[in-house]
C-alpha positions as CSV (number, residue, x, y, z in Angstrom):
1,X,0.0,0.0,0.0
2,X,0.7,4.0,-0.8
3,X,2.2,5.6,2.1
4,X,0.4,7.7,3.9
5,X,0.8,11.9,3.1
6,X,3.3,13.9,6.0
7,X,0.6,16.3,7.6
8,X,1.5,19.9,6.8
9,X,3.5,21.6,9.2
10,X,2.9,25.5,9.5
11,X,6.3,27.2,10.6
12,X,4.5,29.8,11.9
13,X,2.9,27.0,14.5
14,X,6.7,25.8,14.9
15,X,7.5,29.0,16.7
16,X,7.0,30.1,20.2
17,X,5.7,33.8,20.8
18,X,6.0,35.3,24.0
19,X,2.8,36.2,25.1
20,X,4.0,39.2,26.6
21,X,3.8,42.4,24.1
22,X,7.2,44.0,24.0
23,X,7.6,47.3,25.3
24,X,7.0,50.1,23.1
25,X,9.7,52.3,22.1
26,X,9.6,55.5,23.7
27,X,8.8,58.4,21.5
28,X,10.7,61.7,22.3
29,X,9.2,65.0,21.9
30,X,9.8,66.9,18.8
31,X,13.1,69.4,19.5
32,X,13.2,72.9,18.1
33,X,16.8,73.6,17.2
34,X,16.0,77.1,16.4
35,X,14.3,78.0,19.9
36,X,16.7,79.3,22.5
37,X,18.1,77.2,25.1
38,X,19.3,77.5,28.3
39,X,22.0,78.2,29.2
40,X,24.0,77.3,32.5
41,X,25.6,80.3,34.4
42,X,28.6,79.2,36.4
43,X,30.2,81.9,38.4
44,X,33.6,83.0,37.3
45,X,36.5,81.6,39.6
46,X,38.9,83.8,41.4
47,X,42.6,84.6,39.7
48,X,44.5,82.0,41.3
49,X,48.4,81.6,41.5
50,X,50.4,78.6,42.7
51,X,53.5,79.6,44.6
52,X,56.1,76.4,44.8
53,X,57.9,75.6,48.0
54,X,61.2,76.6,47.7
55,X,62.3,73.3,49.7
56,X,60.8,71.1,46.4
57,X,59.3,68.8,49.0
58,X,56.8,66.3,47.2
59,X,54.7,65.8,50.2
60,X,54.1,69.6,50.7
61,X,50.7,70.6,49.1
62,X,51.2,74.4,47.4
63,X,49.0,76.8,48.9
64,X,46.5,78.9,46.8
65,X,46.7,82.3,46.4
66,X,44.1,85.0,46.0
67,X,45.4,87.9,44.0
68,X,42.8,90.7,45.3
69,X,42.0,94.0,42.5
70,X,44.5,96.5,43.1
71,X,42.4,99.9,44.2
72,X,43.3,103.2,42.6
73,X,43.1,106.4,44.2
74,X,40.6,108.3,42.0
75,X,42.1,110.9,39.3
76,X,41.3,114.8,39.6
77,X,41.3,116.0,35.6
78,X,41.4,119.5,37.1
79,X,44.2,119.3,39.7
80,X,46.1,117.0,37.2
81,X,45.8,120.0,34.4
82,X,46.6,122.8,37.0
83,X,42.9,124.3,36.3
84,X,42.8,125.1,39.9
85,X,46.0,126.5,40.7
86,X,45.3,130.3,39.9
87,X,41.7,129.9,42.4
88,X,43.9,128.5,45.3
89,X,46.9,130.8,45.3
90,X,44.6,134.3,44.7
91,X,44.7,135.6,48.3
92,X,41.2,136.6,49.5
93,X,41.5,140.6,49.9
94,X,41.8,139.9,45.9
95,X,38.9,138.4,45.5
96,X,37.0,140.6,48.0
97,X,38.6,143.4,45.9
98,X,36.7,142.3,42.6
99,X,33.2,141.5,43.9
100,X,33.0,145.4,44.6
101,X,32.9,145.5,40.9
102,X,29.8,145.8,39.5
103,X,28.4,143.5,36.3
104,X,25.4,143.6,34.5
105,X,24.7,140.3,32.2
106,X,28.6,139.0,32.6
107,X,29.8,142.8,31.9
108,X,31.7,145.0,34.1
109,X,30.6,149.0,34.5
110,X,33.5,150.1,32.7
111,X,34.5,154.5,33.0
112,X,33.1,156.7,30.9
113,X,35.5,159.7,30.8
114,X,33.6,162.8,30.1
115,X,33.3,165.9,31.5
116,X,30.7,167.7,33.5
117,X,29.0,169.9,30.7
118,X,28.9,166.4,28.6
119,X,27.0,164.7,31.5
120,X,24.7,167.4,31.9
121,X,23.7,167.0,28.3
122,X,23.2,163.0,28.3
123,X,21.6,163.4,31.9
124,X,18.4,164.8,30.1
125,X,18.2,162.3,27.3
126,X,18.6,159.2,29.3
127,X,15.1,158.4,29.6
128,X,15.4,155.8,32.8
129,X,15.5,156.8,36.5
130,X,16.5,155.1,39.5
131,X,16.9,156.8,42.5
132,X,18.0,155.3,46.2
133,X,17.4,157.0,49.3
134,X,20.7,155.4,51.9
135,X,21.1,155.8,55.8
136,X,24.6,155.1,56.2
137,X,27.5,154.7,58.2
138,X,30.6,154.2,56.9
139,X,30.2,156.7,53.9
140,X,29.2,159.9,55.6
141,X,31.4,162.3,53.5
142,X,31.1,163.2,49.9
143,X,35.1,161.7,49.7
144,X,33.9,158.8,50.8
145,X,30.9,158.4,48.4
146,X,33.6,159.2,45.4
147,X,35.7,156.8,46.8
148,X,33.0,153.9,46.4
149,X,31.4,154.6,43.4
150,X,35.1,154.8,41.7
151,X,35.8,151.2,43.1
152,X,32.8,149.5,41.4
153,X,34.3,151.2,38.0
154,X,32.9,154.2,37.4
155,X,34.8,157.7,36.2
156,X,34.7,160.2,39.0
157,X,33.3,163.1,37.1
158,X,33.4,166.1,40.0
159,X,32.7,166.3,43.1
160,X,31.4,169.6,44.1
161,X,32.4,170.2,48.0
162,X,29.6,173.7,48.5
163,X,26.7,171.5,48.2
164,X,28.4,167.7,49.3
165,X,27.5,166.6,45.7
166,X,29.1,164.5,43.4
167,X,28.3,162.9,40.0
168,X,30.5,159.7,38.1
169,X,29.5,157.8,35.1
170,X,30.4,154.4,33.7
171,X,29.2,152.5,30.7
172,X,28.2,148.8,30.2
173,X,29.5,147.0,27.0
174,X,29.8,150.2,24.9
175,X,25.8,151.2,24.6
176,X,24.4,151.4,28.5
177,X,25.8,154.3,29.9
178,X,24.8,154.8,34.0
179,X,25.3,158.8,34.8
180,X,25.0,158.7,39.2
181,X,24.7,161.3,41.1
182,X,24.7,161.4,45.1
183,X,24.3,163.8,47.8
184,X,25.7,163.4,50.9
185,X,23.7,165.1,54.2
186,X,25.6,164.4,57.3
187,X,23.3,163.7,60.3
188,X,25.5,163.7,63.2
189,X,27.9,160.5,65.2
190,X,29.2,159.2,61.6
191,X,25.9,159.3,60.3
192,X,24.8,160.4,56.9
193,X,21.7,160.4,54.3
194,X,22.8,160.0,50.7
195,X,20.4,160.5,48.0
196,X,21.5,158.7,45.0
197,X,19.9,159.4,41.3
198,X,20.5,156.6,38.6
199,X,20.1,157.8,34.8
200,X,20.5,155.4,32.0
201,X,19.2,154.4,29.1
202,X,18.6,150.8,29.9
203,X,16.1,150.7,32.9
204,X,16.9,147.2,34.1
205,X,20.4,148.0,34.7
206,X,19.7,151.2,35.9
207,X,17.7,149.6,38.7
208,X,19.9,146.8,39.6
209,X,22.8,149.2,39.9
210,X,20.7,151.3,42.5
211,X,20.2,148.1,44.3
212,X,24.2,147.3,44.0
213,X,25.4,150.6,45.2
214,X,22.4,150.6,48.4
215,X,24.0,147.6,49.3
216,X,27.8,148.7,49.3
217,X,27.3,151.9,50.4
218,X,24.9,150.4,53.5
């Protein structure tokens, strides 16, 4: 008799399957190479210098040294350039000296040398007035008054002893002209009463030289 047909094997019954399901493999999130990352901040580390032991000794660890920032004395531009030097060695009489100088917008009253018939004639064309009535103790003589009104720069024009008047005139940066005139009335114990009349043709500094010479001659 025919021999009987091999049953057919399936390989895929041949095999043995775990029935466990493998892991999955882990998916990673998408990365942005163009978005900023972070990035770590470590803190910078002293300057350190290793001095060896002058004995060479192997077993001698070399201590560390800490080279600390050298501190400057700050730098003064103006003392270094000698922009000073002319403010500290000006003794202080000078200086008191100048401030009895009087300015008017940065400009010094400067003389104006006329005579008397000329400063009767620009007297009555100066259209501003400024006059200052002064009790006062240290100028109680027409000198005196002369004296003071020449220091703060103006031309001592005449002083007329009769009446104890006397009139001066100065000039501010070529076009303000001040004409003064003052009359000194002695009231007794180094006392007097000066009347002071300002004429210019500028009324501002007219007025702040009234207040300038109350003040000095105070």
């Amino acid at each position: 008799p025919a021999p009987a047909p091999a049953p057919e094997v399936d390989l895929l019954d041949m095999m043995t399957f775990d029935s466990t399901p493998a892991p999955s493999a882990a998916v990673s999130a998408a990365v942005d190479i163009f978005a900023p990352q972070p990035v770590s901040e470590t803190a910078p580390l002293p300057e350190v210098t290793t001095i060896p032991d002058d004995d060479n000794d192997a077993d001698d660890v070399p201590t560390p040294v800490v080279t600390q920032p050298v501190v400057t004395e700050p730098v003064d531009p103006f003392a270094d350039a000698n922009l000073l030097g002319s403010l500290a060695d000006t003794p202080l009489a000078a200086l008191e000296l100048n401030s009895q100088k009087f300015e008017f917008n940065g400009n010094q009253l400067s003389p104006l040398v006329i005579t008397t018939a000329e400063f009767g004639q620009k007297w009555g064309s100066c259209p501003a007035t400024s006059p200052a009535h002064i009790p006062s103790s240290k100028t109680e003589t027409l000198e005196k008054f002369m004296e003071v009104i020449g220091k703060i720069g103006a031309h001592k024009v005449e002083a007329i002893a009769a009446t104890n008047e006397g009139i001066c005139a100065g000039q501010i940066g070529g076009s303000m002209i001040a004409l003064i005139h003052g009359k000194v009335s002695p009231t007794g114990s180094g006392f007097a009463k000066l009347d002071v009349t300002i004429k210019s043709n500028d009324a501002t500094m007219g007025g702040v030289l009234a207040m300038f010479i109350q003040n000095i001659l105070k």
